[in-house]
N, CA, C and O atoms as a Tinker XYZ file with bonds, in Angstrom:
   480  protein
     1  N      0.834000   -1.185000    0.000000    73     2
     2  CA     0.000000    0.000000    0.000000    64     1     3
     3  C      0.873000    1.240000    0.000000    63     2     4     5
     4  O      1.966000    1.252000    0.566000    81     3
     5  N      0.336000    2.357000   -0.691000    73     3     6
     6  CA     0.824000    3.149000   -0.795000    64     5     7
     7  C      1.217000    4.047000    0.374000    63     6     8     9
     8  O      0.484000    3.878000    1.348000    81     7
     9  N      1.975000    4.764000    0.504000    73     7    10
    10  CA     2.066000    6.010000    1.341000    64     9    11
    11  C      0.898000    7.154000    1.163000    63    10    12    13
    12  O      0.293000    7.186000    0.091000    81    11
    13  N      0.607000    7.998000    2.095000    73    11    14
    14  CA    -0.312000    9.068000    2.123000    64    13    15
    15  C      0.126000    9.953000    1.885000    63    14    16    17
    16  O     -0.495000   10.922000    1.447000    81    15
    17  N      1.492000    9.910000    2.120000    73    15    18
    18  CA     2.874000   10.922000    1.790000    64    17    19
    19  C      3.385000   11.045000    0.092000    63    18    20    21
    20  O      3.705000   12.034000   -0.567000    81    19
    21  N      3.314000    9.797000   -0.219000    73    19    22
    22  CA     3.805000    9.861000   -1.705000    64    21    23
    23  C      3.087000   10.260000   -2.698000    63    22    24    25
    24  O      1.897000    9.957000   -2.789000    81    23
    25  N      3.868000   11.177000   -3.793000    73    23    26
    26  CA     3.307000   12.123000   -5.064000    64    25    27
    27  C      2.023000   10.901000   -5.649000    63    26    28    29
    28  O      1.051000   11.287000   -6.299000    81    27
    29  N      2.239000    9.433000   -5.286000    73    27    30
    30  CA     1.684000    8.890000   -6.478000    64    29    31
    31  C      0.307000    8.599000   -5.903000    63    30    32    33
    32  O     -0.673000    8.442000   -6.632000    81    31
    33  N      0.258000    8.531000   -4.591000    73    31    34
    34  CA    -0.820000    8.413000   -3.499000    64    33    35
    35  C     -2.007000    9.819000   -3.817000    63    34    36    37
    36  O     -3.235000    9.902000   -3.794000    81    35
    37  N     -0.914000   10.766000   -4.100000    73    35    38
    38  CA    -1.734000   12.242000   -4.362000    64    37    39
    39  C     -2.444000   12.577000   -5.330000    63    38    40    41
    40  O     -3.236000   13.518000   -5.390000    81    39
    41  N     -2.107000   11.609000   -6.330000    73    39    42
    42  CA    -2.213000   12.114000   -7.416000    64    41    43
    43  C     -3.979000   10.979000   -7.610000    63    42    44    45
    44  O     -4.918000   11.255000   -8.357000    81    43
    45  N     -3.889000    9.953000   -6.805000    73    43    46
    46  CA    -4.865000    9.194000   -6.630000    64    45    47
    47  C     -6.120000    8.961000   -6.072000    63    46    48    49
    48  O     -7.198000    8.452000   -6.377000    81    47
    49  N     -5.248000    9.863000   -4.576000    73    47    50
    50  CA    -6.763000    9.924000   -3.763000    64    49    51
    51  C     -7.679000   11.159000   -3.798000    63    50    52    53
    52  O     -7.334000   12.275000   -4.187000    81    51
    53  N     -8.436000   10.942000   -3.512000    73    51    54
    54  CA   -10.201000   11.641000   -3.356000    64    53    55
    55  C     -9.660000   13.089000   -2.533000    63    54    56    57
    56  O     -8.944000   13.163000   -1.534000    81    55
    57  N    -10.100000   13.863000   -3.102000    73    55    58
    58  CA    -9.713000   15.371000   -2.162000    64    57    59
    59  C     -9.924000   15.041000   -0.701000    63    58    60    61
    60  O    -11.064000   14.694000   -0.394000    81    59
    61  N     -9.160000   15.085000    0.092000    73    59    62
    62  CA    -9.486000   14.897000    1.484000    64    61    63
    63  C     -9.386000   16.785000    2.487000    63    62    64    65
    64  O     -8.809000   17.748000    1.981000    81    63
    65  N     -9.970000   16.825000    3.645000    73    63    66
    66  CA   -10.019000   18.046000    4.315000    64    65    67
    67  C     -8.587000   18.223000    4.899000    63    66    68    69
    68  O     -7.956000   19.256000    4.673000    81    67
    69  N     -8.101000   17.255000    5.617000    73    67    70
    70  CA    -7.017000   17.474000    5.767000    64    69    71
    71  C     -5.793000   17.788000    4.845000    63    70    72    73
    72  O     -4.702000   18.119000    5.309000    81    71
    73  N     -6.060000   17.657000    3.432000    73    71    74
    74  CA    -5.130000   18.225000    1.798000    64    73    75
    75  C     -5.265000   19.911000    2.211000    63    74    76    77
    76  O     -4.318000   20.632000    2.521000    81    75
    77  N     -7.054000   20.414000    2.102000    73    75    78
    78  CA    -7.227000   21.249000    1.715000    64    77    79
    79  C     -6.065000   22.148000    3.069000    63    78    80    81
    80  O     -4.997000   22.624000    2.684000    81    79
    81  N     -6.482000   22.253000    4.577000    73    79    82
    82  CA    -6.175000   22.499000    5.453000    64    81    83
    83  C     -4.308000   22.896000    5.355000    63    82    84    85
    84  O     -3.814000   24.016000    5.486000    81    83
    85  N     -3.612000   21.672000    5.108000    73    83    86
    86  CA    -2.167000   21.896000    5.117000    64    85    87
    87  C     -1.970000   22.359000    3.593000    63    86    88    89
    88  O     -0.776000   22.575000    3.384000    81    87
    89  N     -2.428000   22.484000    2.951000    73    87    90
    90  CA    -2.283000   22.913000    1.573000    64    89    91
    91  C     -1.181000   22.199000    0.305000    63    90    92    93
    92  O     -0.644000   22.520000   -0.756000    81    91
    93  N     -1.282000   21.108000    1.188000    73    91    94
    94  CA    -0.225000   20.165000    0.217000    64    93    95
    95  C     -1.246000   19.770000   -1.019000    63    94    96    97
    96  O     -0.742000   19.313000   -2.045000    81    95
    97  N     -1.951000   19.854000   -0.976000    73    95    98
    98  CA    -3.011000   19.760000   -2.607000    64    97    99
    99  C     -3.791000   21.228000   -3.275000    63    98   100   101
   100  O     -4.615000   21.923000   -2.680000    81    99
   101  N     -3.459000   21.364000   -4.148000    73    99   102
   102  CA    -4.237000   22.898000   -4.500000    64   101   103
   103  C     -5.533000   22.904000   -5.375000    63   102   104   105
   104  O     -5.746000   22.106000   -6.288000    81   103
   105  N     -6.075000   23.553000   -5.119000    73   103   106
   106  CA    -7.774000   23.443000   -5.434000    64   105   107
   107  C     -7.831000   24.398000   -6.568000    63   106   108   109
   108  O     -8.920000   24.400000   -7.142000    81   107
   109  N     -6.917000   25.227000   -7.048000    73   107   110
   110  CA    -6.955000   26.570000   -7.845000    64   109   111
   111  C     -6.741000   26.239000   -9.144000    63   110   112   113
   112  O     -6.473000   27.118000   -9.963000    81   111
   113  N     -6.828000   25.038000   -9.463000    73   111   114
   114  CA    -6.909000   24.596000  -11.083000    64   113   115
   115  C     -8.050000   23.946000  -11.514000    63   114   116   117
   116  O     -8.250000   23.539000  -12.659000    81   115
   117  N     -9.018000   23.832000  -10.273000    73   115   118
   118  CA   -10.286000   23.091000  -10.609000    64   117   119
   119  C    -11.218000   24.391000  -10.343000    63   118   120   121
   120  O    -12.391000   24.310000  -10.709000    81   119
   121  N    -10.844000   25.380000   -9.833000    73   119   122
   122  CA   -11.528000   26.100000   -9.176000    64   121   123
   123  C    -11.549000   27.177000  -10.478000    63   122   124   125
   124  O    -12.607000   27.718000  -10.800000    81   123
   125  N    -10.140000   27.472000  -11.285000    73   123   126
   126  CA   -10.140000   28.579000  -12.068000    64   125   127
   127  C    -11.181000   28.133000  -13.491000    63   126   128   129
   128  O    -11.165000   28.834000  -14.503000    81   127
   129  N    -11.858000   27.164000  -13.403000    73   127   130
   130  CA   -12.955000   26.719000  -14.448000    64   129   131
   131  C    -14.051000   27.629000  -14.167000    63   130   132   133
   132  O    -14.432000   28.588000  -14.839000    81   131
   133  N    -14.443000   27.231000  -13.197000    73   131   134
   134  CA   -15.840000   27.514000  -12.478000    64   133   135
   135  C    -15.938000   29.000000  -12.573000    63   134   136   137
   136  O    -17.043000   29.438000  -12.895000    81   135
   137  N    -14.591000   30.194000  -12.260000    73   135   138
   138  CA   -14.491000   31.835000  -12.540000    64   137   139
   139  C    -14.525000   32.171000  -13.692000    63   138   140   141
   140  O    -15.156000   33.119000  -14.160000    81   139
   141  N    -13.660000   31.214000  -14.396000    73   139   142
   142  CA   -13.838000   31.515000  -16.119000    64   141   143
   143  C    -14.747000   31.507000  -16.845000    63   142   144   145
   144  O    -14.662000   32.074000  -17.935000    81   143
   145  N    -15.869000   30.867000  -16.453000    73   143   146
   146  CA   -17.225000   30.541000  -16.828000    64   145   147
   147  C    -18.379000   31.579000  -16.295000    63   146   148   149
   148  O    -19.391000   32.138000  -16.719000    81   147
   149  N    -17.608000   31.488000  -15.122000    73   147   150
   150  CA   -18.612000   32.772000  -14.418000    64   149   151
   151  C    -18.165000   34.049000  -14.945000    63   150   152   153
   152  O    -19.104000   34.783000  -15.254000    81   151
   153  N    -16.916000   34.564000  -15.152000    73   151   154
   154  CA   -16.824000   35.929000  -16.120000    64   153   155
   155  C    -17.228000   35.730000  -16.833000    63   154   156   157
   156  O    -18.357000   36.210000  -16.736000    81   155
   157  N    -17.070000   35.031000  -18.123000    73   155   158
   158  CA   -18.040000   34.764000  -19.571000    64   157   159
   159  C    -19.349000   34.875000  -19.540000    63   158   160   161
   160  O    -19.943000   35.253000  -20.550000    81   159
   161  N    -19.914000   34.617000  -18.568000    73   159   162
   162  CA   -21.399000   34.404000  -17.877000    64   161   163
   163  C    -21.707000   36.082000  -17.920000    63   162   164   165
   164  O    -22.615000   36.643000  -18.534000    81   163
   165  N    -20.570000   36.743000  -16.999000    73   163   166
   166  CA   -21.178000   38.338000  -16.602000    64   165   167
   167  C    -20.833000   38.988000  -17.325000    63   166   168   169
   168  O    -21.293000   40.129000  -17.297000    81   167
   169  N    -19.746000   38.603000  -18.468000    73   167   170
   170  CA   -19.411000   39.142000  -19.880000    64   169   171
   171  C    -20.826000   39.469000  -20.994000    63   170   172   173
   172  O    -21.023000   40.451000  -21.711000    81   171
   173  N    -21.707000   38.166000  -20.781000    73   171   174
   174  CA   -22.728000   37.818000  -21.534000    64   173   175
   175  C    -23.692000   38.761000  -20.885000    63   174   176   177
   176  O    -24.528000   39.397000  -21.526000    81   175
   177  N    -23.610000   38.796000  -20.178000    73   175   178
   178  CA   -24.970000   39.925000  -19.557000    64   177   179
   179  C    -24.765000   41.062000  -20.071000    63   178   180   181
   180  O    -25.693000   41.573000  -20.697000    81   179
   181  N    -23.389000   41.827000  -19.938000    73   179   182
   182  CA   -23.132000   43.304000  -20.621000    64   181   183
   183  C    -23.091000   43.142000  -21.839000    63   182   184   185
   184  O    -22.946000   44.267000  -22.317000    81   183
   185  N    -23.132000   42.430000  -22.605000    73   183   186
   186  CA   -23.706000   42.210000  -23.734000    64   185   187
   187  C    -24.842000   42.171000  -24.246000    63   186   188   189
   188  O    -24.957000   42.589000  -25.398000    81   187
   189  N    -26.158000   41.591000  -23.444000    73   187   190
   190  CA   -27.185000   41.620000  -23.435000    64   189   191
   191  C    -27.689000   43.530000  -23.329000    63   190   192   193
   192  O    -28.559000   44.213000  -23.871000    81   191
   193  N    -26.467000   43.822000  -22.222000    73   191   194
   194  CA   -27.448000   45.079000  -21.589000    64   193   195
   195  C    -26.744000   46.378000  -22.477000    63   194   196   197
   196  O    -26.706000   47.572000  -22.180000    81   195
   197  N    -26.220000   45.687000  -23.643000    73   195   198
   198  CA   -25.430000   46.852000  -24.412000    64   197   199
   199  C    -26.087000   46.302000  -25.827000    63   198   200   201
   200  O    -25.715000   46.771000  -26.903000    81   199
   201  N    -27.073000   45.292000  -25.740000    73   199   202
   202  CA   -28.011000   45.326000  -26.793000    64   201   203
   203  C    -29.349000   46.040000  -26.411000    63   202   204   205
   204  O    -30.310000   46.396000  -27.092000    81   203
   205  N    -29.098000   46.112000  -25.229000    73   203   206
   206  CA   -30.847000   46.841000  -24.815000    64   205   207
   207  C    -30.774000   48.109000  -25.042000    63   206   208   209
   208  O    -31.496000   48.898000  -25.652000    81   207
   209  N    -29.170000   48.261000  -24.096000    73   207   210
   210  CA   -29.254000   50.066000  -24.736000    64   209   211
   211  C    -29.109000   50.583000  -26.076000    63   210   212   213
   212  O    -29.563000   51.714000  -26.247000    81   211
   213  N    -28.625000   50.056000  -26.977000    73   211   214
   214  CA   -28.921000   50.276000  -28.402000    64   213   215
   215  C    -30.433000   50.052000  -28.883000    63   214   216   217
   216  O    -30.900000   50.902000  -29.641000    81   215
   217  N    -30.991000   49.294000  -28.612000    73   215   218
   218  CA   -32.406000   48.834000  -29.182000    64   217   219
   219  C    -33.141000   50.141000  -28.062000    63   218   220   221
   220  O    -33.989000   50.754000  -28.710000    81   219
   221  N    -33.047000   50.572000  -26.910000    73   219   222
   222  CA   -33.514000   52.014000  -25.994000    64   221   223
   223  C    -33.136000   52.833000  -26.855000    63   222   224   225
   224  O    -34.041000   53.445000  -27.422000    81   223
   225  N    -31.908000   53.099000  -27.205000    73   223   226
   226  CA   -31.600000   54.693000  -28.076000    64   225   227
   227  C    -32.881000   54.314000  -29.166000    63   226   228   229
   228  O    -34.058000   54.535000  -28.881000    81   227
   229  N    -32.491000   53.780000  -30.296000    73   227   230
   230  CA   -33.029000   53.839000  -31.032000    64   229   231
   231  C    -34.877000   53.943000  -30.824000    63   230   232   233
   232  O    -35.546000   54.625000  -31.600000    81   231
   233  N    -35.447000   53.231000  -29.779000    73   231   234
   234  CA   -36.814000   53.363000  -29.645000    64   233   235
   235  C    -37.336000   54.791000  -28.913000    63   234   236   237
   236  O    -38.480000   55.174000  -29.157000    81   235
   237  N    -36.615000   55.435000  -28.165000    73   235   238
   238  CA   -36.861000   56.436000  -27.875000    64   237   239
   239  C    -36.572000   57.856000  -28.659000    63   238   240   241
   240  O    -37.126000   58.896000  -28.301000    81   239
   241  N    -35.544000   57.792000  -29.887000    73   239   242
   242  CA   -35.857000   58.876000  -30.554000    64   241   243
   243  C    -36.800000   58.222000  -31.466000    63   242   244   245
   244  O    -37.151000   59.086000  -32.269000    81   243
   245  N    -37.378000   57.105000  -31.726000    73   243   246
   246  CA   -38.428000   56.723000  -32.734000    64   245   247
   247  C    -38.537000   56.944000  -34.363000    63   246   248   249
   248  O    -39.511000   56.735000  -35.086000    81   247
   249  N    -37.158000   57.458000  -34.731000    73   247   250
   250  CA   -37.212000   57.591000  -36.198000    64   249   251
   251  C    -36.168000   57.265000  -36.555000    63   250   252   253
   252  O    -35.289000   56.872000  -35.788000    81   251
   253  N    -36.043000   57.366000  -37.872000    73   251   254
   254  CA   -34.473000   57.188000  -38.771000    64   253   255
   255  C    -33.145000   57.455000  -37.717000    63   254   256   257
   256  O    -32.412000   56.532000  -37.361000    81   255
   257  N    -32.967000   58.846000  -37.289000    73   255   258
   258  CA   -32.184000   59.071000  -36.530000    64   257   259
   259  C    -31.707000   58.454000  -35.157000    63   258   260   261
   260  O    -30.563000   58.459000  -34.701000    81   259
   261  N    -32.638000   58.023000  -34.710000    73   259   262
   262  CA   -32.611000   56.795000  -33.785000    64   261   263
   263  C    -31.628000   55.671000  -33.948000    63   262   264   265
   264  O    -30.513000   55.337000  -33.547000    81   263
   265  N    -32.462000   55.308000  -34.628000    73   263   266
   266  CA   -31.845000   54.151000  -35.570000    64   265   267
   267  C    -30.375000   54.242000  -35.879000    63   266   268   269
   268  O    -29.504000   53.492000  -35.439000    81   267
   269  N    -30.206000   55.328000  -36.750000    73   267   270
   270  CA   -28.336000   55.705000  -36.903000    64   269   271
   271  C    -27.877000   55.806000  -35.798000    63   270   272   273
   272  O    -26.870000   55.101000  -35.737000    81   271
   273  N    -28.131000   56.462000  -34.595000    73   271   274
   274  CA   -27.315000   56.677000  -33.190000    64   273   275
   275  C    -27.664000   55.438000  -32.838000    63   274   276   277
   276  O    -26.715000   55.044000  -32.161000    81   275
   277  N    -28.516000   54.534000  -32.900000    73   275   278
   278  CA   -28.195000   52.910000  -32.202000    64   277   279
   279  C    -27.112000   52.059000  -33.107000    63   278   280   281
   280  O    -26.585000   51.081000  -32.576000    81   279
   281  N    -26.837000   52.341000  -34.197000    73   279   282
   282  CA   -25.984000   51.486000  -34.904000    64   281   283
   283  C    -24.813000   51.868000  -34.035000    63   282   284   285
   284  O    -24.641000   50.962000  -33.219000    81   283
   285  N    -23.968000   52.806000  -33.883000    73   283   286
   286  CA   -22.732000   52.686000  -33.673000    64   285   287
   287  C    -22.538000   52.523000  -32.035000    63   286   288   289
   288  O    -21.462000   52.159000  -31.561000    81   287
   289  N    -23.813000   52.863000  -31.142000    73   287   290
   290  CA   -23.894000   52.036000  -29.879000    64   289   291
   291  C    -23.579000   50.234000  -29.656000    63   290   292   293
   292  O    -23.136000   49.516000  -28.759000    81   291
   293  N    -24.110000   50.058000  -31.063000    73   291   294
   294  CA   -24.358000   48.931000  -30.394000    64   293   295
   295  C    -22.813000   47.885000  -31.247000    63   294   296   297
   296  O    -22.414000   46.763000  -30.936000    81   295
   297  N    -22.348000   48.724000  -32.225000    73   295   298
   298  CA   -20.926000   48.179000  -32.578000    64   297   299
   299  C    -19.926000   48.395000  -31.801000    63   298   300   301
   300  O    -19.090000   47.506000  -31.641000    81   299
   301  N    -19.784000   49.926000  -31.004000    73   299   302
   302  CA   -19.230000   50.052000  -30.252000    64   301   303
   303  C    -18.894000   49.196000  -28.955000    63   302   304   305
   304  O    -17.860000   48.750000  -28.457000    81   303
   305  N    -20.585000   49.166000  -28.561000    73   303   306
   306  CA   -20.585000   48.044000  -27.244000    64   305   307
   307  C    -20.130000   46.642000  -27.807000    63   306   308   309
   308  O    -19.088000   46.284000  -27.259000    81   307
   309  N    -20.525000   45.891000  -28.584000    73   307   310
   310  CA   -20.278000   44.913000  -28.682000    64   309   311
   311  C    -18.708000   44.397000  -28.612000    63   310   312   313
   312  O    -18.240000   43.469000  -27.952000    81   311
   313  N    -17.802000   45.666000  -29.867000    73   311   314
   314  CA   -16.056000   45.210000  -29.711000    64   313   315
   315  C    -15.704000   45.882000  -28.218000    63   314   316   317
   316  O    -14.498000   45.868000  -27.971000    81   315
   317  N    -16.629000   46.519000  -27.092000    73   315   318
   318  CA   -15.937000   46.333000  -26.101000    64   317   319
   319  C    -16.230000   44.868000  -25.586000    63   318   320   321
   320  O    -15.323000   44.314000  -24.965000    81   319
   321  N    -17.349000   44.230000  -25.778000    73   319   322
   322  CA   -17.712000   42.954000  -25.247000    64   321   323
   323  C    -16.699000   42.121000  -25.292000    63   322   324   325
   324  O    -16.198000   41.339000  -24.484000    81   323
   325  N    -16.358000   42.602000  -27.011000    73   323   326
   326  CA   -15.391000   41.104000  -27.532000    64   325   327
   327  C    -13.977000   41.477000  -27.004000    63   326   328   329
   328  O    -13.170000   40.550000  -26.936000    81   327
   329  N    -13.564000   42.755000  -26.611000    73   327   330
   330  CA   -12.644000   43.150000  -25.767000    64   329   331
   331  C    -12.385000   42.307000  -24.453000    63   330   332   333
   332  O    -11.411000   41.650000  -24.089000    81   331
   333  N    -13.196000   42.479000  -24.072000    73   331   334
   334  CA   -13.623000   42.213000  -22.476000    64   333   335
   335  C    -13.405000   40.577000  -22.236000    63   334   336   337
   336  O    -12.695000   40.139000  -21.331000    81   335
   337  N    -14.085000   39.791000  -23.133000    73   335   338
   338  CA   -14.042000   38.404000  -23.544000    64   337   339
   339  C    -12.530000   37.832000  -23.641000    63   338   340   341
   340  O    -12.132000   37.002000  -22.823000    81   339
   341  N    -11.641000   38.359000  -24.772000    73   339   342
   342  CA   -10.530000   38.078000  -25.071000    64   341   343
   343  C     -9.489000   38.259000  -23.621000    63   342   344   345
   344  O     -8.596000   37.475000  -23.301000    81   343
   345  N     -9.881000   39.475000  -22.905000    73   343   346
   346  CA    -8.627000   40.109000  -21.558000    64   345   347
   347  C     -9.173000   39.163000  -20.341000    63   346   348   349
   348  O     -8.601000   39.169000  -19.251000    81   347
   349  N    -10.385000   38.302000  -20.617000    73   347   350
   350  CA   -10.822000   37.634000  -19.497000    64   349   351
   351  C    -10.603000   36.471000  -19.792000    63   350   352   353
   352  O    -10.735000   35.669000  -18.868000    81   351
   353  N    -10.194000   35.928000  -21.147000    73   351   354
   354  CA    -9.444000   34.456000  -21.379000    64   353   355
   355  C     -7.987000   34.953000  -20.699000    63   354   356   357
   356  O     -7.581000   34.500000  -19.628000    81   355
   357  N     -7.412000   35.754000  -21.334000    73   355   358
   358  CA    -5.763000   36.259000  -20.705000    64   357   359
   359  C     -5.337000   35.973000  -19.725000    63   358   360   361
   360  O     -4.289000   35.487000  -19.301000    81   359
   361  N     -6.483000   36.401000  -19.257000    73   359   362
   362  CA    -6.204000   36.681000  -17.613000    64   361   363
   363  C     -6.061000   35.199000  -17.046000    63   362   364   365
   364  O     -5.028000   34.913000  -16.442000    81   363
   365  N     -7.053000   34.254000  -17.218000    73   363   366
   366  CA    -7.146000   33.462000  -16.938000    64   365   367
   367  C     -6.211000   32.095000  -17.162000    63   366   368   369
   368  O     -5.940000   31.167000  -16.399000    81   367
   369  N     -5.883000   32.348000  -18.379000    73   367   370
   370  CA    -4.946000   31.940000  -18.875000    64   369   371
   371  C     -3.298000   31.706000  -18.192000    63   370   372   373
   372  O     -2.448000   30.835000  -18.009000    81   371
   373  N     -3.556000   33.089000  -17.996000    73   371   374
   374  CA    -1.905000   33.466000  -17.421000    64   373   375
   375  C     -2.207000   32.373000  -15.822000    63   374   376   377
   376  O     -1.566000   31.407000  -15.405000    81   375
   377  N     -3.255000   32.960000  -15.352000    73   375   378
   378  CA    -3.406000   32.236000  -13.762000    64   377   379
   379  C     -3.398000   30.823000  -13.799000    63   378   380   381
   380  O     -3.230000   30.166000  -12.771000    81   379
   381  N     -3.596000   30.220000  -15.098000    73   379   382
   382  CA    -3.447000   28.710000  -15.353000    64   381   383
   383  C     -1.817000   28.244000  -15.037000    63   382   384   385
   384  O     -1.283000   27.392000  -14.326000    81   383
   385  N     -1.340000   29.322000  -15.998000    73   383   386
   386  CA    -0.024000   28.849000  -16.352000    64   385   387
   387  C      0.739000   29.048000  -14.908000    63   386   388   389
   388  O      1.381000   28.164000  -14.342000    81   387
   389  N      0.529000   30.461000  -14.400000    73   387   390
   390  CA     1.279000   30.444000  -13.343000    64   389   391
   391  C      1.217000   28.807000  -11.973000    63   390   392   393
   392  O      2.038000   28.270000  -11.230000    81   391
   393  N     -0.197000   28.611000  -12.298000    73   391   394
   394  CA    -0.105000   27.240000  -10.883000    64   393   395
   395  C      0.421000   26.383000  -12.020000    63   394   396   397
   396  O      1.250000   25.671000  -11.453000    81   395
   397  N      0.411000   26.098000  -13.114000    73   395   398
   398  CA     1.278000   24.740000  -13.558000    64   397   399
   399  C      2.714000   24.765000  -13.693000    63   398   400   401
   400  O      3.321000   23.700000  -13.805000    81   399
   401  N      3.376000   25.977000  -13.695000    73   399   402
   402  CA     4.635000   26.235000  -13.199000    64   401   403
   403  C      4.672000   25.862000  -11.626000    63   402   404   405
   404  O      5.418000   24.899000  -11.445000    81   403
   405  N      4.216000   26.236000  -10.704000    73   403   406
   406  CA     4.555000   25.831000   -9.590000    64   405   407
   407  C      4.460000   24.282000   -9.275000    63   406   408   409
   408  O      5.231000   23.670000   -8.536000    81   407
   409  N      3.268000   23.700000  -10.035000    73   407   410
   410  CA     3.313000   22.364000  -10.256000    64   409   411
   411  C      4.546000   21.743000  -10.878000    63   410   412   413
   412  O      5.102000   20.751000  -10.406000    81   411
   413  N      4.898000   22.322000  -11.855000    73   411   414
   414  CA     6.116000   21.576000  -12.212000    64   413   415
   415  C      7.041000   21.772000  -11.270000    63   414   416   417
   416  O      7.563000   20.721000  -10.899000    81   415
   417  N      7.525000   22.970000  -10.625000    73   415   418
   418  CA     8.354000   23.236000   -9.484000    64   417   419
   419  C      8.355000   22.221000   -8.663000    63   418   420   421
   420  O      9.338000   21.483000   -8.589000    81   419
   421  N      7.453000   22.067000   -8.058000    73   419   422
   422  CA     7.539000   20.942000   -7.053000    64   421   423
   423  C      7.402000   19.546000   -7.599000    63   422   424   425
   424  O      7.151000   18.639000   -6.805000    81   423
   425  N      7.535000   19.308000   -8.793000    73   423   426
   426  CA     7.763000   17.876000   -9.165000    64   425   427
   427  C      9.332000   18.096000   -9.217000    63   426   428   429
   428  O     10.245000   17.355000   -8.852000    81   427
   429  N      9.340000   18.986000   -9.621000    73   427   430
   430  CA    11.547000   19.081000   -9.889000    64   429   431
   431  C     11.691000   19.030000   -8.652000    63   430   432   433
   432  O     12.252000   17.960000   -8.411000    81   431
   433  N     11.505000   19.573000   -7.745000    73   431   434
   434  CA    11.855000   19.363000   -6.506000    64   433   435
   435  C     11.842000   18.504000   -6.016000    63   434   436   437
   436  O     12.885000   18.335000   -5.385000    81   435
   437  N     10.866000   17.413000   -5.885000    73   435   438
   438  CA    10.385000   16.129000   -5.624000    64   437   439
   439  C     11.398000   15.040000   -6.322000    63   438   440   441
   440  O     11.585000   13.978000   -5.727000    81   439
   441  N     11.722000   15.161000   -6.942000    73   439   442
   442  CA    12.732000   14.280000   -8.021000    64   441   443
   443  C     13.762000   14.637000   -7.532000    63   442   444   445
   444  O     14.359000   13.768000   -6.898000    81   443
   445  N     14.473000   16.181000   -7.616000    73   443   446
   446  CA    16.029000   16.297000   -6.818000    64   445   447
   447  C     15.659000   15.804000   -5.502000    63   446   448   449
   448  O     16.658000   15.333000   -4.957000    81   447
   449  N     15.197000   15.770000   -5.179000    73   447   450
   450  CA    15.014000   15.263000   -3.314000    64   449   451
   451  C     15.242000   14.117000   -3.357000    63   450   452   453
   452  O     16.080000   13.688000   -2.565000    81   451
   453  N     14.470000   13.021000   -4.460000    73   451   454
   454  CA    14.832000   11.738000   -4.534000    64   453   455
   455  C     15.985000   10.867000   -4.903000    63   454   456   457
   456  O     16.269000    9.705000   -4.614000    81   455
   457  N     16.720000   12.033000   -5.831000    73   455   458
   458  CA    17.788000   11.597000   -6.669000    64   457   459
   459  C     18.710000   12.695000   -6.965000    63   458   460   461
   460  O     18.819000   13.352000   -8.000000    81   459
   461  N     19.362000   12.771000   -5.845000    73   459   462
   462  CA    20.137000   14.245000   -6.012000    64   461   463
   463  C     21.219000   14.275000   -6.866000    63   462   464   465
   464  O     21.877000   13.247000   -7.026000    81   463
   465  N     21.570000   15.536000   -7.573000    73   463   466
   466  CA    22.462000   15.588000   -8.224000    64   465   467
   467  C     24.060000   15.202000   -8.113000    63   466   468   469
   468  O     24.639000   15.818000   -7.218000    81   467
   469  N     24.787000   14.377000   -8.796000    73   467   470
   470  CA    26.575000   14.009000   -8.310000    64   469   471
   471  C     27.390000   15.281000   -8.004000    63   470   472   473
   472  O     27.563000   16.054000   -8.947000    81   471
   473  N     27.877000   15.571000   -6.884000    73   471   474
   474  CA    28.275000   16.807000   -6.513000    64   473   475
   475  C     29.768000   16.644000   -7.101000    63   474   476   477
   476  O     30.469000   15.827000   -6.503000    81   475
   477  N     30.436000   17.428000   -8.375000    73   475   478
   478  CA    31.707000   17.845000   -8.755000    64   477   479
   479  C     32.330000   16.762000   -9.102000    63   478   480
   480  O     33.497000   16.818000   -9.492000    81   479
């Protein structure tokens, strides 16, 4: 049987409270799904609410002119949407990469610990 201690034990067992507690297991790569989804989510709403306000301009001046001042509202809003969309993959992105660097860190570490380098 395995150790409770060993990488390969970790990599196996069931999230336990005592992982979360000493922080020898990290939750921030399962967790950065669930934010990424949820910005896209509140991304999608200002999108929605930057189609309303274009479809408002335009119904409240009620004519042609309306109409022209909602067009560039609502192009405007939208490439901020798709703005907003793209800097909120980035972001997220980067926060991926940064915990799988530390993941790899501590596998290098884990390995020199096991098998240290021939000194000179």
């Amino acid at each position: 049987m395995k150790s409770p201690r060993s990488p390969a034990y970790a990599e196996r067992a069931p999230f336990r409270l005592l992982e979360l507690l000493t922080l020898e297991r990290l939750m921030t790569g399962s967790l950065v799904h669930l934010v990424y989804w949820g910005g896209l989510g509140i991304i999608t709403l200002v999108g929605f609410s930057v189609l309303g306000a274009a479809v408002g301009v335009a119904l409240r001046e009620g004519e042609l002119l309306g109409w022209l001042l909602a067009l560039p509202v609502l192009v405007a809003g939208l490439l901020v949407v798709a703005a907003l969309a793209v800097l909120w993959r980035s972001f997220c992105e980067f926060y991926v990469v940064v915990i799988r660097i530390g993941e790899d860190l501590n596998a290098l570490r884990q390995a020199n610990d096991r098998n240290p380098p021939p000194v000179g």
